[in-house]
C-alpha positions as CSV (number, residue, x, y, z in Angstrom):
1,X,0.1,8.9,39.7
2,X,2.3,7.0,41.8
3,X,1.4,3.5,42.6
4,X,-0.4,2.0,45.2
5,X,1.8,0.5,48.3
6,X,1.2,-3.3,47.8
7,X,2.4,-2.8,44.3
8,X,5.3,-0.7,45.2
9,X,6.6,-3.4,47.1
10,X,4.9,-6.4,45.7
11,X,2.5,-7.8,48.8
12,X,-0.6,-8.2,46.9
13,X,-0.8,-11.4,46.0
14,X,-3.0,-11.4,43.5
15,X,-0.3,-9.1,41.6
16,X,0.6,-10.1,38.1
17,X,4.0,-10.8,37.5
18,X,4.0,-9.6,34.3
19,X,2.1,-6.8,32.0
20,X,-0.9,-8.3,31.0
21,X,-1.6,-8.4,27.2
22,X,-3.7,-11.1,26.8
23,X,-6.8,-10.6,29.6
24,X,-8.9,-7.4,30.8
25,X,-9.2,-8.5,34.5
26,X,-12.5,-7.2,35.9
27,X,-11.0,-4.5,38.2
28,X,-9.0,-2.9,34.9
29,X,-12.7,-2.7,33.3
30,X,-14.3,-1.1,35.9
31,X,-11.6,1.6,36.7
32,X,-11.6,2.2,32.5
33,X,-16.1,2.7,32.4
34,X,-15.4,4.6,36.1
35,X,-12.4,7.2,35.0
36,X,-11.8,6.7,31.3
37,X,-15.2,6.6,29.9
38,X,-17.9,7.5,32.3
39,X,-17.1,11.5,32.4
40,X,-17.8,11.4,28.3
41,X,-20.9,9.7,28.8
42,X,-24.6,11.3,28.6
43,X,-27.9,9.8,27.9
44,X,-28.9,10.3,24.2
45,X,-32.5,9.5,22.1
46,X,-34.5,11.0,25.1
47,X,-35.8,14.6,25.4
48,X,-36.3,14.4,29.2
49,X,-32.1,14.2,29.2
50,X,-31.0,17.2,27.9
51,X,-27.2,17.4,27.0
52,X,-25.9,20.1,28.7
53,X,-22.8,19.6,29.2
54,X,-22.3,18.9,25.7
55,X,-20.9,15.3,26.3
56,X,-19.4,13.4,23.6
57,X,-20.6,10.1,23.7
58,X,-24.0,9.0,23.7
59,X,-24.9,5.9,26.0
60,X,-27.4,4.0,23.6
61,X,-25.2,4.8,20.1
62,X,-22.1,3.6,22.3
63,X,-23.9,0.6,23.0
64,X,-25.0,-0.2,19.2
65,X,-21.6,0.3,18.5
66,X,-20.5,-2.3,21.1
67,X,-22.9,-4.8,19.7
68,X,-21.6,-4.6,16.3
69,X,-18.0,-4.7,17.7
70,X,-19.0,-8.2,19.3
71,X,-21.4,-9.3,15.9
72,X,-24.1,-9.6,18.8
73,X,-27.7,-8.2,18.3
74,X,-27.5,-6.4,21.5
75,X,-30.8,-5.6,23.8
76,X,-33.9,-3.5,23.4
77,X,-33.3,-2.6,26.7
78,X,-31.0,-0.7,26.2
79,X,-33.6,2.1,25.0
80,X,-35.1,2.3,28.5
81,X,-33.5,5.7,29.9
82,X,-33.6,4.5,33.3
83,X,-31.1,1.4,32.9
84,X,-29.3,2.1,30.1
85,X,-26.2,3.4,32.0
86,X,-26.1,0.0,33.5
87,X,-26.7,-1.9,30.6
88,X,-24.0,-0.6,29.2
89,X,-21.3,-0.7,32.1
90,X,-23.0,-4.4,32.5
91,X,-22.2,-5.1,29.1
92,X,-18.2,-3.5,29.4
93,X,-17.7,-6.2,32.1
94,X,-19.1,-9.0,30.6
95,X,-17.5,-8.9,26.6
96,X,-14.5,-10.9,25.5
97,X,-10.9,-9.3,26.7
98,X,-10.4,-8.3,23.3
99,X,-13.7,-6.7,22.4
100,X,-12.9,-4.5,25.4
101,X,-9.7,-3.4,23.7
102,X,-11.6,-2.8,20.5
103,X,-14.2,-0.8,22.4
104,X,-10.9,1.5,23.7
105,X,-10.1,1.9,20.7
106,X,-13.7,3.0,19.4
107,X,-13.7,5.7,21.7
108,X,-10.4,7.0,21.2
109,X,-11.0,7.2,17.6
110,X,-14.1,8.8,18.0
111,X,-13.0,11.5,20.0
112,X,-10.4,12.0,17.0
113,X,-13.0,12.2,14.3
114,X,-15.4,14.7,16.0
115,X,-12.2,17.0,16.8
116,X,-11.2,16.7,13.0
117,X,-14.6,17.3,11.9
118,X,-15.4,20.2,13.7
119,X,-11.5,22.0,14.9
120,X,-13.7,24.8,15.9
121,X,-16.3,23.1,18.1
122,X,-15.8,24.4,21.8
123,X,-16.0,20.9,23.0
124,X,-14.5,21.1,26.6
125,X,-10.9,19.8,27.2
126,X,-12.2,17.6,29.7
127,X,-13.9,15.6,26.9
128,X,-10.9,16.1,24.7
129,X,-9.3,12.9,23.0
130,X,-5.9,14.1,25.1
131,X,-7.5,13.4,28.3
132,X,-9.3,10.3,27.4
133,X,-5.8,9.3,26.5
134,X,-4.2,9.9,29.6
135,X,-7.1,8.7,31.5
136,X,-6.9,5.4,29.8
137,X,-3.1,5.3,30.3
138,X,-3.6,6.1,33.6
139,X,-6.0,3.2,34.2
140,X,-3.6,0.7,32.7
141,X,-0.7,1.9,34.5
142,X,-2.1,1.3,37.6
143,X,-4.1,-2.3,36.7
144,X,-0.6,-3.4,34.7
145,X,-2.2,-3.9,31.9
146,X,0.9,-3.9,28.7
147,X,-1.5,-1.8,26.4
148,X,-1.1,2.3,26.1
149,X,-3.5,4.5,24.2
150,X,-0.9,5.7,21.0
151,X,-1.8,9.5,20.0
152,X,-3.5,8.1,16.7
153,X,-6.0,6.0,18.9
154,X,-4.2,2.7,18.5
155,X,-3.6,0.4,21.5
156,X,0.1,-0.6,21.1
157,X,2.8,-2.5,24.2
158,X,4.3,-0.1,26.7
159,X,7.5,0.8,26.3
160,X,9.8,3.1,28.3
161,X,10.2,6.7,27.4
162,X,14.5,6.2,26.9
163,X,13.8,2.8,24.9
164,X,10.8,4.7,22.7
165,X,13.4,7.5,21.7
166,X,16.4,5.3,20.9
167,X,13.9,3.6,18.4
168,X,12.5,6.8,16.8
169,X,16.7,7.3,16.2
170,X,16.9,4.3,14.6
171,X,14.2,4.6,12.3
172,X,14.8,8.3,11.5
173,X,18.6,7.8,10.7
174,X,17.6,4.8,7.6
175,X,17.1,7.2,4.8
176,X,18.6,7.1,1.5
177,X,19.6,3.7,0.1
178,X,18.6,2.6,3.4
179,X,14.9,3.2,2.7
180,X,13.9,-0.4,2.0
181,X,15.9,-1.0,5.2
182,X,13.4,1.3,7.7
183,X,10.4,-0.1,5.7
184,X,11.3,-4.0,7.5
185,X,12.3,-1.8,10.4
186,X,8.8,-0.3,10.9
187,X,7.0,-3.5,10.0
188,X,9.3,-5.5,12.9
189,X,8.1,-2.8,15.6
190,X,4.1,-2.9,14.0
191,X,4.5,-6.6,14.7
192,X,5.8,-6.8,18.0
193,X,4.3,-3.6,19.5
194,X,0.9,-2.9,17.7
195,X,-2.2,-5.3,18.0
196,X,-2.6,-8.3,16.6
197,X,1.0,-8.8,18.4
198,X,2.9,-11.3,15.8
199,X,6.0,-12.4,17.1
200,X,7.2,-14.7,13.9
201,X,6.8,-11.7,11.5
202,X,8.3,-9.7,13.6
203,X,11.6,-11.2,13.9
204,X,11.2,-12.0,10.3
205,X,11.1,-8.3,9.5
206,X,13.8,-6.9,12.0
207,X,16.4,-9.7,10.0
208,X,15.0,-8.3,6.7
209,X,16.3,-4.9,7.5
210,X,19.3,-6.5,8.9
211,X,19.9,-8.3,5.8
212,X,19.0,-5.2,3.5
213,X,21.4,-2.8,5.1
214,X,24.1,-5.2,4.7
215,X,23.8,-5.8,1.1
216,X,23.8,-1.8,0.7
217,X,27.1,-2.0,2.8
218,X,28.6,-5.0,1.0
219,X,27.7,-4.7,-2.7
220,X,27.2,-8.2,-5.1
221,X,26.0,-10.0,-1.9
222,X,22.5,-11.4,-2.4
223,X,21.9,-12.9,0.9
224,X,22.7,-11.9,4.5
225,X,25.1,-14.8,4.7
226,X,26.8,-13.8,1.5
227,X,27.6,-10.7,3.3
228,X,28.6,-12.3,6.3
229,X,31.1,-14.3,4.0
230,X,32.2,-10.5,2.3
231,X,32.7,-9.4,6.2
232,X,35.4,-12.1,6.8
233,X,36.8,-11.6,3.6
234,X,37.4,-7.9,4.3
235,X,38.5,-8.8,8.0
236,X,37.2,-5.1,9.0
237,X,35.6,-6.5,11.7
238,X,36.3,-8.3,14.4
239,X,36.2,-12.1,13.9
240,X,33.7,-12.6,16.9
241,X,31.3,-10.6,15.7
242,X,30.9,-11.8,12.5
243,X,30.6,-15.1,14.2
244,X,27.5,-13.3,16.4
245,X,26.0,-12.0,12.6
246,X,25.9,-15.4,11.3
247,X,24.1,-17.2,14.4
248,X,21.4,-13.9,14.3
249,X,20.5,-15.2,10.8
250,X,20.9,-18.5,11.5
251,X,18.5,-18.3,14.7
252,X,16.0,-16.8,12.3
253,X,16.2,-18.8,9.4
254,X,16.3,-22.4,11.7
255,X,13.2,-21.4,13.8
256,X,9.9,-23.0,13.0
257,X,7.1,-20.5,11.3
258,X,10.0,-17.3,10.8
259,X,11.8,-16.9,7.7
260,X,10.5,-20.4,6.3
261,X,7.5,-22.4,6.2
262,X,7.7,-25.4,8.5
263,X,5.8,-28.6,9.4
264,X,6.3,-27.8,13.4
265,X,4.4,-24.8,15.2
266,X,6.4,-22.0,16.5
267,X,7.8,-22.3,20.0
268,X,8.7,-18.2,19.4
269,X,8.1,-16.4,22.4
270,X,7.1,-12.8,22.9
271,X,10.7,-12.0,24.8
272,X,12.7,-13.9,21.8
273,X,11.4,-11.7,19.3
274,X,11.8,-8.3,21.3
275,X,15.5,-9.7,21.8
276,X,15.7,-10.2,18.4
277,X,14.7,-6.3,17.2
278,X,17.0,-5.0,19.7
279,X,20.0,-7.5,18.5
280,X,19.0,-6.2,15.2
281,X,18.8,-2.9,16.0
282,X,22.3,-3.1,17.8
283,X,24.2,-4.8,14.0
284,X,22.4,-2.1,11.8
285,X,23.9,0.4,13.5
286,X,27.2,-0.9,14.5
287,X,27.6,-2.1,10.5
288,X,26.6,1.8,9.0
289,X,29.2,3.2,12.0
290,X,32.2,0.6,10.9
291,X,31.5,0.6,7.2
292,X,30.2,4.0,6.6
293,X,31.5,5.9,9.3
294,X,30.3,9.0,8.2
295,X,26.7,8.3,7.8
296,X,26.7,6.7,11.4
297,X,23.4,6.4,12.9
């Protein structure tokens, strides 16, 4: 879908600058209960509304749901046929910007759970999980919201297609004695791509598997500066980058809430810690390629 002309080249105004990631602007809701969810919807509990179509998600169950996904006690309105559509859509607009997220997520999942208990079921493709997916995708795409619907049902950041495959390399190539290694690795990305976004951990992770495939490379060294201090003494490598090493871990070990508790609140910004995975990313693999050559990533 390509996008609309005033975002193409930016005279809208009332454009973000940025993905949004903490927000669900009114127009992003609407297009999502419009294209996303309004083709699965049908009216359920009431004879006179027969389900022809087979539709997947029942209007009045969707809306319990809701109401326990906001601990609220909901409406007995909601039981009148005639204005439970509304209700509903009513309630969509009107629920905290991460509710709505969570209420994505609902319906993604349970898309997922009737295909898996039923494989069988001739459920049309148009109410398929697949479509919802691209759908909702779709939607945020064009309201630049930061979220995409993941294949599991999970809401996790965009990121682009080439940057997404260099990161699958990464963490299929730490096997072996670089296990522990790709277990930091994967908690770094969870942290900084997956909701409840946690830059702090993240950084702290990414270091972690920094630190752990150094020690595998430099044996005896306990510490990612002890191995720093096994790189010089080798003199492998060249002096600057070592240098670069050492301020990484020092970066992460001097900032507030990271590697250490600390009396001050983090200042750690969302673009600091995805520099920091990507630095980290960039050492793991330059150490296994100089050390190990032949088990390069």
């Amino acid at each position: 879908m390509k996008r609309r002309f005033s975002k193409r080249y930016g005279y809208d105004p009332d454009q973000p600058q940025e993905p949004i990631l903490e927000g669900a602007p009114p127009h992003a809701r609407s297009a999502y209960s419009r294209i996303a969810l309004g083709p699965l919807l049908f009216i359920d509990g009431d004879s006179r509304y027969p389900n022809d179509e087979n539709k997947p998600i029942g209007i009045k169950a969707l809306y319990e749901d809701l109401a326990a996904i906001c601990r609220a006690e909901g409406s007995d309105a909601i039981w009148d046929s005639w204005q439970c559509h509304d209700i509903l859509i009513g309630e969509i607009g009107a629920i905290r910007w991460y509710h709505f997220y969570d209420l994505v997520e609902h319906v993604g999942q349970q898309l997922i759970r009737q295909q898996s208990d039923d494989p069988f079921s001739e459920l049309p493709q148009e109410f398929s999980f697949d479509v919802y997916r691209e759908r909702v995708n779709r939607v945020f795409e064009d309201t630049d919201i930061g979220w995409r619907l993941a294949p599991d049902g999970s809401l996790v950041r965009f990121r682009p297609a080439a940057l997404e495959r260099r990161m699958n390399a990464t963490e299929a190539d730490l096997t072996d004695d670089f296990e522990p290694a790709r277990a930091h690795y994967r908690k770094a990305v969870r942290y900084l791509y997956e909701r409840p976004l946690d830059p702090e951990n993240s950084v702290k992770e990414i270091v972690s598997a920094v630190e752990s495939a150094a020690r595998v490379l430099y044996p005896g060294s306990s510490t990612l500066g002890t191995a720093v201090k096994a790189m010089r003494a080798e003199a492998r490598l060249p002096a600057g980058l070592v240098s670069t090493i050492e301020k990484y871990y020092a970066f992460a070990s001097g900032a507030p809430a990271v590697r250490h508790g600390s009396p001050h609140k983090s200042t750690l910004r969302l673009e600091e810690a995805e520099l920091s995975l990507h630095i980290g990313i960039a050492i793991i693999r330059y150490l296994v390629s100089r050390v190990r050559p032949n088990e390069a990533p």
